[in-house]
Structure formats: structure tokens, C-alpha cells
mmCIF file of the C-alpha atoms, coordinates in Angstrom:
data_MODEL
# 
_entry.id   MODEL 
# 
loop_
_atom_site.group_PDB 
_atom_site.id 
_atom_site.type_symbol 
_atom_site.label_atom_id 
_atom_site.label_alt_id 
_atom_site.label_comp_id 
_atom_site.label_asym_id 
_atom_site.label_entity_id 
_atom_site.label_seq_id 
_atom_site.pdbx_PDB_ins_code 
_atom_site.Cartn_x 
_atom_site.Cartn_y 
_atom_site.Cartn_z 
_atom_site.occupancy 
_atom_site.B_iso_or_equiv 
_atom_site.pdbx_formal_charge 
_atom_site.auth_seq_id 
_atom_site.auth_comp_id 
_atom_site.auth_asym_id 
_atom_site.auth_atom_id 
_atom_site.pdbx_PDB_model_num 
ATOM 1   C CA . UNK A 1 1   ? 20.199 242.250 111.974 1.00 0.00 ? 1   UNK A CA 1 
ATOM 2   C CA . UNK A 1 2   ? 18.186 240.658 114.942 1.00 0.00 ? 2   UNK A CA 1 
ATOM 3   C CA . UNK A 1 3   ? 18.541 237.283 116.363 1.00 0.00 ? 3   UNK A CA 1 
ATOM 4   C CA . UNK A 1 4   ? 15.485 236.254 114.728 1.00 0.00 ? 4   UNK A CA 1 
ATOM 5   C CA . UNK A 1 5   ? 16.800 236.998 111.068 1.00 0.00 ? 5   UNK A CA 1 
ATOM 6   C CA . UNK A 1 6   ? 20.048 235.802 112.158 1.00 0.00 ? 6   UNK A CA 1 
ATOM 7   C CA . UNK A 1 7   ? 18.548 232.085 113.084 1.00 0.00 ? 7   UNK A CA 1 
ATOM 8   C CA . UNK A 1 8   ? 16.569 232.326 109.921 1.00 0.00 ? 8   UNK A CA 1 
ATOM 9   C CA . UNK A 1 9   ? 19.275 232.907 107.450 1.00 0.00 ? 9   UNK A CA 1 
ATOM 10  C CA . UNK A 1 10  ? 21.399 230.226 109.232 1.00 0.00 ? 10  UNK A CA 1 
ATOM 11  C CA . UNK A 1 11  ? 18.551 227.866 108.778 1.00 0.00 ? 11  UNK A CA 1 
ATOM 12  C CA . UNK A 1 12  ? 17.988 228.950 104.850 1.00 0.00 ? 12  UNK A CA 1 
ATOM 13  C CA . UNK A 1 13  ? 21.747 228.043 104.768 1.00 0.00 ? 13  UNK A CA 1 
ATOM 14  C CA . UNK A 1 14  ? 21.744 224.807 106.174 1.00 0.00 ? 14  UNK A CA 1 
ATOM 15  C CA . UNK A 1 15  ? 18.788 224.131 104.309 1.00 0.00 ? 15  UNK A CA 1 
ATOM 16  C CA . UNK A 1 16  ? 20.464 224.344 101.033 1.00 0.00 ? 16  UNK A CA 1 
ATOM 17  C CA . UNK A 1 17  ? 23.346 221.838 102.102 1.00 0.00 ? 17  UNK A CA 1 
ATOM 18  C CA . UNK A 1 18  ? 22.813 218.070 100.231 1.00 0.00 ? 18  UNK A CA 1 
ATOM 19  C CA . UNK A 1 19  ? 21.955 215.635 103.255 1.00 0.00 ? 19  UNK A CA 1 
ATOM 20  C CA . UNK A 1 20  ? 22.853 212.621 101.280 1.00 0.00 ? 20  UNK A CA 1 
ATOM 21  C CA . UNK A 1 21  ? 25.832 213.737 100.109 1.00 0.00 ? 21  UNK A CA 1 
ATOM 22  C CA . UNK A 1 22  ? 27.111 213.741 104.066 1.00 0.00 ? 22  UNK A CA 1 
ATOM 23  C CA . UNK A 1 23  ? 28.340 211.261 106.095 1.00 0.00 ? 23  UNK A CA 1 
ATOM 24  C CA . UNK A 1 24  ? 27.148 209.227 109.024 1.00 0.00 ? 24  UNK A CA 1 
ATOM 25  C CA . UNK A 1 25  ? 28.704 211.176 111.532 1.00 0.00 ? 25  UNK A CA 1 
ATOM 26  C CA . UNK A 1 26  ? 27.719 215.323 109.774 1.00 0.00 ? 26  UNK A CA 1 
ATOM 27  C CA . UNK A 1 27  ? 24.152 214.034 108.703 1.00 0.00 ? 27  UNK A CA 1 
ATOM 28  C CA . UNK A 1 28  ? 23.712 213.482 112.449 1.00 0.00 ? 28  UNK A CA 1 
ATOM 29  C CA . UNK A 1 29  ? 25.435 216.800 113.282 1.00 0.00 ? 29  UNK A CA 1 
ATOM 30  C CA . UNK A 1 30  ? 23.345 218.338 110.246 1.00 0.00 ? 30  UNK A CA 1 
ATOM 31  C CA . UNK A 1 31  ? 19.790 216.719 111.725 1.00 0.00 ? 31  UNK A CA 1 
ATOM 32  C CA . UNK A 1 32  ? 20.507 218.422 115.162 1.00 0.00 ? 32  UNK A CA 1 
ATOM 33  C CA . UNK A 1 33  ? 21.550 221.854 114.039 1.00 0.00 ? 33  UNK A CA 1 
ATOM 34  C CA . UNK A 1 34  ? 18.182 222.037 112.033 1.00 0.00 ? 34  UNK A CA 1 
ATOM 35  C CA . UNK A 1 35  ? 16.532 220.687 115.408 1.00 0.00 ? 35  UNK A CA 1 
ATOM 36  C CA . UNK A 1 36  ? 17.973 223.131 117.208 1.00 0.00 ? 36  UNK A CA 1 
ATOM 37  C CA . UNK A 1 37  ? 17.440 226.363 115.043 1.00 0.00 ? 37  UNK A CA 1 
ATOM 38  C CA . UNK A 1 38  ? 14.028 225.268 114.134 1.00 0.00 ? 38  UNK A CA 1 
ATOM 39  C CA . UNK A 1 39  ? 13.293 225.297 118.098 1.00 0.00 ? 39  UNK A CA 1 
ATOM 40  C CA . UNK A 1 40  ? 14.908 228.295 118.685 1.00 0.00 ? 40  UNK A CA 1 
ATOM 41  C CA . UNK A 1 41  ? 13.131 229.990 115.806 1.00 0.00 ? 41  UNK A CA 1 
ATOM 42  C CA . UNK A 1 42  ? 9.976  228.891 117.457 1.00 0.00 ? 42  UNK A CA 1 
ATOM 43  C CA . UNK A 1 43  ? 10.931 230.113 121.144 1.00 0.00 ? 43  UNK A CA 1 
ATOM 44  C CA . UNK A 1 44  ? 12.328 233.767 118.372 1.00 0.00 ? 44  UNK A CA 1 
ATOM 45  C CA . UNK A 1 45  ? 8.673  233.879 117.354 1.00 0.00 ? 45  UNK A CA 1 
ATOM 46  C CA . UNK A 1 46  ? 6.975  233.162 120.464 1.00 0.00 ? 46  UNK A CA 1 
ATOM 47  C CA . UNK A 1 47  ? 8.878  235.456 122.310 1.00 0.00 ? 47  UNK A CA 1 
ATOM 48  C CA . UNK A 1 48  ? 8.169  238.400 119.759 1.00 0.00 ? 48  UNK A CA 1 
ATOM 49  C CA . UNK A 1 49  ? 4.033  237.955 120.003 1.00 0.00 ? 49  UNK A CA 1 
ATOM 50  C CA . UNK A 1 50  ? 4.056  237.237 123.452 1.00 0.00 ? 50  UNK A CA 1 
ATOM 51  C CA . UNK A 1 51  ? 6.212  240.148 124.798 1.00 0.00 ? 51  UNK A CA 1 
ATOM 52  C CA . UNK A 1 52  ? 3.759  243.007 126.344 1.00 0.00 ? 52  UNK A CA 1 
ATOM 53  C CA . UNK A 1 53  ? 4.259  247.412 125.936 1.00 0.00 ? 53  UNK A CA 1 
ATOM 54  C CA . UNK A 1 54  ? 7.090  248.264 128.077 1.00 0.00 ? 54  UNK A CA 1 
ATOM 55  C CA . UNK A 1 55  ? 5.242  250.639 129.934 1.00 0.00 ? 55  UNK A CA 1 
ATOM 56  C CA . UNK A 1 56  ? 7.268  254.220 130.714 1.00 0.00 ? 56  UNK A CA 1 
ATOM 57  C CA . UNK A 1 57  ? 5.613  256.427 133.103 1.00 0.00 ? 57  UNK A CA 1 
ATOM 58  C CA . UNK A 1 58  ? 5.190  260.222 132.254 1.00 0.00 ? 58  UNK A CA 1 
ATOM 59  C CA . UNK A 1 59  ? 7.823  261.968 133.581 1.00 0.00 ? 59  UNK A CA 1 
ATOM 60  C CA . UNK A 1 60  ? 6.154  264.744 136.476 1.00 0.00 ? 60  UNK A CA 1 
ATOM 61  C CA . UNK A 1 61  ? 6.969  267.832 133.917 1.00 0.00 ? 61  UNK A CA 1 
ATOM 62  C CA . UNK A 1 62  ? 5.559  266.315 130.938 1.00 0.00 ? 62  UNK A CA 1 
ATOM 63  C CA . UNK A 1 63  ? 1.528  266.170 129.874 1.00 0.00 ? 63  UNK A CA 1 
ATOM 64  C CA . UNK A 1 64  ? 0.494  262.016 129.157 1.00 0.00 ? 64  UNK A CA 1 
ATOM 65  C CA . UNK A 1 65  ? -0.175 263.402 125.341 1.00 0.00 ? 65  UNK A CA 1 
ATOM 66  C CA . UNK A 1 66  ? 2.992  265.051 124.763 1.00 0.00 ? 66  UNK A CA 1 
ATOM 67  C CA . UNK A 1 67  ? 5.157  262.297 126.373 1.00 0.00 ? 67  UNK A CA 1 
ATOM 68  C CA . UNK A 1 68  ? 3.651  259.712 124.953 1.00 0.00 ? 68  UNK A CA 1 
ATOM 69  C CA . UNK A 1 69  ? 4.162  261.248 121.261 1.00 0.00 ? 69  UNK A CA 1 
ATOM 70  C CA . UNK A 1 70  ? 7.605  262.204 122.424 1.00 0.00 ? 70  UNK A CA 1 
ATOM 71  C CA . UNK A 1 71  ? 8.466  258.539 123.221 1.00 0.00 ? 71  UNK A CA 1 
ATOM 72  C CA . UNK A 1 72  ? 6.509  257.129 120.121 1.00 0.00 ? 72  UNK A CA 1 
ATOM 73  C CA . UNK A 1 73  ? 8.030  259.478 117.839 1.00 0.00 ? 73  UNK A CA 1 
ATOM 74  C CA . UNK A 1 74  ? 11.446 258.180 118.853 1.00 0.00 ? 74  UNK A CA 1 
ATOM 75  C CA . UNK A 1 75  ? 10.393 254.616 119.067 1.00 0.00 ? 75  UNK A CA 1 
ATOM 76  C CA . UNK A 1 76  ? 9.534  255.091 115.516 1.00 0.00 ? 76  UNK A CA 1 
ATOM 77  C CA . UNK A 1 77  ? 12.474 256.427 114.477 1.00 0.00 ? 77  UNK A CA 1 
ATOM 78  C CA . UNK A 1 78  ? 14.579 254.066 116.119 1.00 0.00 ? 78  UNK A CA 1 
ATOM 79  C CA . UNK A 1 79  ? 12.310 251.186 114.680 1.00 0.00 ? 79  UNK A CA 1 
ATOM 80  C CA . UNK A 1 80  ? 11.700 250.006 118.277 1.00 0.00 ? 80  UNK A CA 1 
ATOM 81  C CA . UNK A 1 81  ? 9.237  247.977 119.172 1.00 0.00 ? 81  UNK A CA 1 
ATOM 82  C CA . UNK A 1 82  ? 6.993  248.682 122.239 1.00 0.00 ? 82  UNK A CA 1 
ATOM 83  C CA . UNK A 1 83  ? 8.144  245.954 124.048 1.00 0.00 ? 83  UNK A CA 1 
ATOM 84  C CA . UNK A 1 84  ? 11.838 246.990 124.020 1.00 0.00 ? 84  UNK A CA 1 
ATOM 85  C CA . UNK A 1 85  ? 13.604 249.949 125.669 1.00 0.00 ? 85  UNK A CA 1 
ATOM 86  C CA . UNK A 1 86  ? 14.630 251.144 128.709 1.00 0.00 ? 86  UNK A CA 1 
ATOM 87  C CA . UNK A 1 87  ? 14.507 254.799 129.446 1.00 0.00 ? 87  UNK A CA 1 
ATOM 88  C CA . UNK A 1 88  ? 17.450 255.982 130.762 1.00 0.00 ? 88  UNK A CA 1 
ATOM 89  C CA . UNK A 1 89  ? 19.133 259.764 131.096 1.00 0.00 ? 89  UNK A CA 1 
ATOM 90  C CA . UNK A 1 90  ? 21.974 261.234 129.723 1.00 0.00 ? 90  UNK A CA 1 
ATOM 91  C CA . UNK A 1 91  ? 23.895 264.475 130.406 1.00 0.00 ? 91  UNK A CA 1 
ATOM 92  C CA . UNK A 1 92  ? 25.147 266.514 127.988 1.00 0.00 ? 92  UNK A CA 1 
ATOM 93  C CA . UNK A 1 93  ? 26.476 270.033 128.630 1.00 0.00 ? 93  UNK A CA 1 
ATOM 94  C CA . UNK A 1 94  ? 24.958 269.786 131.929 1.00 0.00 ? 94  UNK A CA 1 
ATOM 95  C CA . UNK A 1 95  ? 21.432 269.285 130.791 1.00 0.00 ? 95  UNK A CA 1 
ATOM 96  C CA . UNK A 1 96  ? 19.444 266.218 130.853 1.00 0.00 ? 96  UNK A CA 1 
ATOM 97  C CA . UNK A 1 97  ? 17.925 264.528 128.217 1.00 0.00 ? 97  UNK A CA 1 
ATOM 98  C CA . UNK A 1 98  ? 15.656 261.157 127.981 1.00 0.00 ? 98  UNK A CA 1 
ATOM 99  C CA . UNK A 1 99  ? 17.172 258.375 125.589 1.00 0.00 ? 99  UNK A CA 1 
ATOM 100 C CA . UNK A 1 100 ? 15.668 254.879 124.887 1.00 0.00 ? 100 UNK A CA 1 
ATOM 101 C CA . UNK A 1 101 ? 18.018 251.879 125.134 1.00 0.00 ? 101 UNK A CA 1 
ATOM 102 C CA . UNK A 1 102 ? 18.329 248.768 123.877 1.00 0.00 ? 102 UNK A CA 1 
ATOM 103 C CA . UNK A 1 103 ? 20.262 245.468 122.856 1.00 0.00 ? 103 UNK A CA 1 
ATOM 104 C CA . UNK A 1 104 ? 21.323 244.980 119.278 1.00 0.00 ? 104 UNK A CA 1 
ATOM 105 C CA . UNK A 1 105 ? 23.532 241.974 119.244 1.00 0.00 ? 105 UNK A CA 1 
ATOM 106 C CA . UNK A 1 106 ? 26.409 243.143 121.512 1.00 0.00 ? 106 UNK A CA 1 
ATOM 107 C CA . UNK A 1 107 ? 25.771 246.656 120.369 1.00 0.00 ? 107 UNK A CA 1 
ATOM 108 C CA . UNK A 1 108 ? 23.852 248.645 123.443 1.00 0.00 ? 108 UNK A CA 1 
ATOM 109 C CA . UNK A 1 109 ? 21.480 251.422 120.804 1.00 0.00 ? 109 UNK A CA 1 
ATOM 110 C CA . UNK A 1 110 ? 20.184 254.734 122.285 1.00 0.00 ? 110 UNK A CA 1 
ATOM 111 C CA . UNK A 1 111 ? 17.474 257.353 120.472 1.00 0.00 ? 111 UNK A CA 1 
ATOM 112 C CA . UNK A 1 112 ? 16.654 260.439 121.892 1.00 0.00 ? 112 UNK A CA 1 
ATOM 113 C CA . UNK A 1 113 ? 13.452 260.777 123.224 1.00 0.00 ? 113 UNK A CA 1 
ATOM 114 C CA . UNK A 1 114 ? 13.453 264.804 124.825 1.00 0.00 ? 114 UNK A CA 1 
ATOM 115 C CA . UNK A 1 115 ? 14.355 266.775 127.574 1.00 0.00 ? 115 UNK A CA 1 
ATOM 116 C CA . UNK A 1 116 ? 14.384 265.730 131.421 1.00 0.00 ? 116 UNK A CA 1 
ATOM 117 C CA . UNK A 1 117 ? 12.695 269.626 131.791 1.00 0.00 ? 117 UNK A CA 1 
ATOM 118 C CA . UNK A 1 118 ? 10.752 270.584 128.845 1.00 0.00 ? 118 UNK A CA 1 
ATOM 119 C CA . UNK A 1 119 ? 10.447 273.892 127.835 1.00 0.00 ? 119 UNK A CA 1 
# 
């Protein structure tokens, strides 16, 4: 779940608690967390449409049209946006391979992308 559905559904659930029903002292406390995640569910939304294409050069033994549906096929997959990743590489068996990377939470995610030397 991102941060963005994570603020929402915490603001659907305060939301549904009875204001009048608290006193003095939680209404206050209430009022401020609704402040709070309604600002940061602005700054959430701004932050989404404002971000720009992370851009990823071509590696030198890749074409532009085959790396670039290399790295949208596995930003696809992944359900990445453009604007997050970091391309990183990985050895395995002692080969390289290309892997996008990226924050979920406290999670760090990878998806393969290819080869460092396509064949």
C-alpha cells in the first residue's frame, strides 16, 4: 500500500469517528490530526503530478528502442511509475543483470530489467 492510500484510509477512519461525542481535550487532538492528514494528502498529491520521468540513459551495448522497451516492460510489470526507480546492477552467477529499485514503505523492491551485455 503507498503512503498516499495509507494517509487516505487513516483519514476515511477518522472521518467516521463522532466529533461531538469527544471531549474538549480529543476534539482538539481530533481537529489537528484531520489538519494534518488533509495537508499531507495535499503535499501526497502534489508530489505525485509534479514528479518528472526519471530519466535512465541507454546503457553503451543496448539500441535506445530496445532499452527503452526493456525498462518499460519492467516498469510495467513492477507497476512503477516513471518517476520512481533507480537502476542499479546485480550479480548473479557472475553475470550482470539491470534491476529497477525502489521504496515501498520500509521494503527496498527490485524488477528485473535485462542483461548488463545483451546477447
Amino acid at each position: 500500500m503507498s503512503n498516499y492510500s495509507h494517509t487516505e484510509a487513516a483519514f476515511a477512519q477518522l472521518q467516521e469517528v463522532d466529533r461531538t461525542s469527544l471531549d474538549e481535550s480529543a476534539a482538539t487532538a481530533y481537529d489537528q490530526a484531520v489538519d494534518h492528514l488533509q495537508i499531507l494528502l495535499d503535499e501526497l498529491d502534489t508530489a505525485t503530478t509534479d514528479d518528472q520521468p526519471t530519466d535512465v540513459e541507454t546503457p553503451d551495448d543496448w539500441g535506445d528502442d530496445e532499452w527503452e522497451e526493456q525498462l518499460q516492460a519492467a516498469r510495467e510489470k513492477a507497476a512503477l511509475p516513471s518517476t520512481k526507480g533507480t537502476l542499479t546492477t546485480k550479480t548473479i552467477d557472475d553475470r550482470d543483470y539491470y534491476y529497477l529499485q525502489w521504496r515501498d514503505g520500509e521494503t527496498v523492491r527490485s524488477q528485473y530489467v535485462g542483461p548488463v551485455d545483451p546477447a
